[in-house]
Each structure stands twice: as structure tokens, then as C-alpha cells.
N, C-alpha and C positions, 0 to 999 in steps of 0.2 A: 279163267284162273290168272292168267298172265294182266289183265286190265284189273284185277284186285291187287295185284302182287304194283303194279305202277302206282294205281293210287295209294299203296301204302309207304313207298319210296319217296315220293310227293308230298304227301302228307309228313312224313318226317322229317324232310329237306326243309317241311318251311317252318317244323319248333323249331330243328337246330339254329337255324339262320335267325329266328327272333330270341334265340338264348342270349348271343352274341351282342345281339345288338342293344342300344339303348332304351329303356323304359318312355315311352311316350307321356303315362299319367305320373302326376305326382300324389303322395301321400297327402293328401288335404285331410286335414286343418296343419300336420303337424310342419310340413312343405307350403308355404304360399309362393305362387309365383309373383312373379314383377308387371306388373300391366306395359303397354307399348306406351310412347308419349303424351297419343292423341286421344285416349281412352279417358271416355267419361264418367266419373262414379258421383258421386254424391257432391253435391252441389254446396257452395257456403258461398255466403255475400260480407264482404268488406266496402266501407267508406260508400254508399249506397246515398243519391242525391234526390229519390223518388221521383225521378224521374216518369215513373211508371210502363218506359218502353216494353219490359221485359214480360206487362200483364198482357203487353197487346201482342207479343209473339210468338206468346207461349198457348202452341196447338193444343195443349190438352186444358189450360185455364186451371194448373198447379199453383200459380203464383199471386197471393192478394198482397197491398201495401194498403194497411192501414194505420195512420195516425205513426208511432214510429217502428211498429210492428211490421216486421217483413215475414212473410213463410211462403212457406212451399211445401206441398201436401205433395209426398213421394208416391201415396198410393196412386195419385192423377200424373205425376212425372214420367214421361217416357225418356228421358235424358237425350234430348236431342240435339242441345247444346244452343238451342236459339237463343237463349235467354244471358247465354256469354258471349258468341255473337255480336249481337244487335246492341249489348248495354254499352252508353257510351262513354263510360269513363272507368270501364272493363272494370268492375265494382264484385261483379257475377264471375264465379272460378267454378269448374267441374275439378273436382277432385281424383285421387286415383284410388277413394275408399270403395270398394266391390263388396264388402261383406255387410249387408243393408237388411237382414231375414230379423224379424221380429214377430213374435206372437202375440202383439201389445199395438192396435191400430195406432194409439197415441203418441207409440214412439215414432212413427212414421212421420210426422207432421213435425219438420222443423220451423223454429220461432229463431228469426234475428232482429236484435232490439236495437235499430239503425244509429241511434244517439250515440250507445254505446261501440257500436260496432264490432257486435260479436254476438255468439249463438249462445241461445237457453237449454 
């Protein structure tokens, strides 16, 4: 009786104590958090010299350069960051974009038109 009556003292002690305290989750979507500095999201290429470094770096083989077509196929992207890394005229940026869920394989395959120097 008295080791029900503890755990129910114990058990109470720890809602009140998380009453008080701060929320750990946020309300996602309506709350987004802030990512850290170094945090990799989605990848975009500026001023690109086709070099080609970043198809030989790149462990999952995400990344083709054809003709003036750059992409990088997300569904093979593990964001590892090699491909910012290694480029040498830092042309390759990981972004702080985190929200990448699409139910459309096609929007996953980004296309940058190197001429231009910007995404389709």
C-alpha cells in the first residue's frame, strides 16, 4: 500500500514539474524552427565552371553535368555536403531549406541551367 501511495506521489511530482516547464516540441507547420549554421538542406548551384569535381565526389552519384544542364536527383542525395566541399570555386551552397516531402518523384530532380545561372 505505501509503495502505490510513492508511486503515485512520484508520478505526480513529475506532471507538475513538466507543467512549469518549457514545451520541448513545436507546433509544426504553424512554428518552424531556425536550423544551426552548419545544417545542410537542399542544395542550389551558382556560377558553375563544369568542372565536373562534384560528380566524382558525390558517393551516391546524385549529381550529372550535361551540356549546360546541371542536376541533382534528391531522391539519390544523401546531403553530405561533399559536393560544397570539394567544388572549387564554391559554385555548390547547401541551403537551410529542410522541407523537401513531395508526392511528385519529378519534383525531386532539381535542373540548373549553368548559362543562366539559376534553377528551373
Amino acid at each position: 500500500m505505501l509503495n502505490k501511495i510513492l508511486g503515485l506521489l512520484i508520478s505526480m511530482f513529475t506532471v507538475f514539474k513538466h507543467l512549469i516547464k518549457k514545451p520541448v516540441t513545436l507546433e509544426y507547420p504553424e512554428k518552424k524552427i531556425v536550423p544551426p549554421e552548419n545544417f545542410r538542406g537542399k542544395p542550389y548551384v551558382e556560377n558553375c565552371i563544369k568542372c565536373m569535381t562534384c560528380t566524382k565526389v558525390c558517393p551516391s552519384g546524385a549529381i550529372t553535368i550535361e551540356d549546360s544542364k546541371f542536376q541533382i536527383d534528391l531522391n539519390k542525395c544523401i546531403f553530405c555536403g561533399n559536393c560544397e566541399y570539394y567544388c572549387p570555386v564554391k559554385a555548390i551552397k547547401m541551403s537551410h531549406d529542410y522541407e523537401l516531402a513531395s508526392d511528385n518523384k519529378e519534383n525531386l530532380n532539381l535542373v540548373y541551367d549553368i548559362t543562366k545561372g539559376e534553377g528551373e
